[in-house]
C-alpha positions, -999 to +999 in steps of 0.1 A: -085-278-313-105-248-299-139-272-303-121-300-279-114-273-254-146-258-258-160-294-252-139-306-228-146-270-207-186-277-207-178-313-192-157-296-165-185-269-160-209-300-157-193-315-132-184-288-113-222-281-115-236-321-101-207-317-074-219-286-059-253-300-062-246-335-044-227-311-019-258-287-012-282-313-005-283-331+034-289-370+032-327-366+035-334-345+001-313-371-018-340-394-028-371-405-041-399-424-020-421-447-047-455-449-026-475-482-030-510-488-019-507-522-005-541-521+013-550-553-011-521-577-010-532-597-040-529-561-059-502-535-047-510-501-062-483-479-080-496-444-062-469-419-067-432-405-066-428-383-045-393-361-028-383-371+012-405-334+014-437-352-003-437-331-028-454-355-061-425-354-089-425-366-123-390-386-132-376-416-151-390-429-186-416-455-189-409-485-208-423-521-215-404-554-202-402-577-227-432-595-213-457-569-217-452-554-176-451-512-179-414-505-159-403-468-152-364-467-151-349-443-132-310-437-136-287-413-112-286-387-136-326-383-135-319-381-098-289-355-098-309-334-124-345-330-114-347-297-100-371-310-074-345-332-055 
């Protein structure tokens, strides 16, 4: 029983945690900018993530599409916990 509440405690402290987080943080900190070169329309350029501040961050994982194209996914949780955001 003491394991459940001792679980069930570090969910709350979690919580509590993104909350104040989300709370702390004015609209324009609250997301990432993905910067394309698009100075050749034929070949948009990935150039960078960056924060609303433009400070360069690293976040998401890279994966492959089943048809061979390189995607970076990028869920809410990366968002709430990078320290840079």
């Amino acid at each position: 029983m003491k394991k459940i509440v001792d679980i069930m405690d570090s969910a709350i402290n979690q919580l509590n945690e993104v909350k104040g987080k989300l709370h702390d943080h004015s609209e324009d900190n609250m997301a990432i900018n993905i910067i394309i070169d698009d100075s050749d329309p034929r070949s948009p350029l990935f150039v960078e993530i960056e924060t609303d501040g433009g400070k360069s961050i690293r976040i998401g994982e890279e994966m492959t599409t089943e048809e061979g194209y390189r995607r970076l996914r990028i869920n809410t949780a990366d968002i709430i916990q990078h320290e840079a955001i």
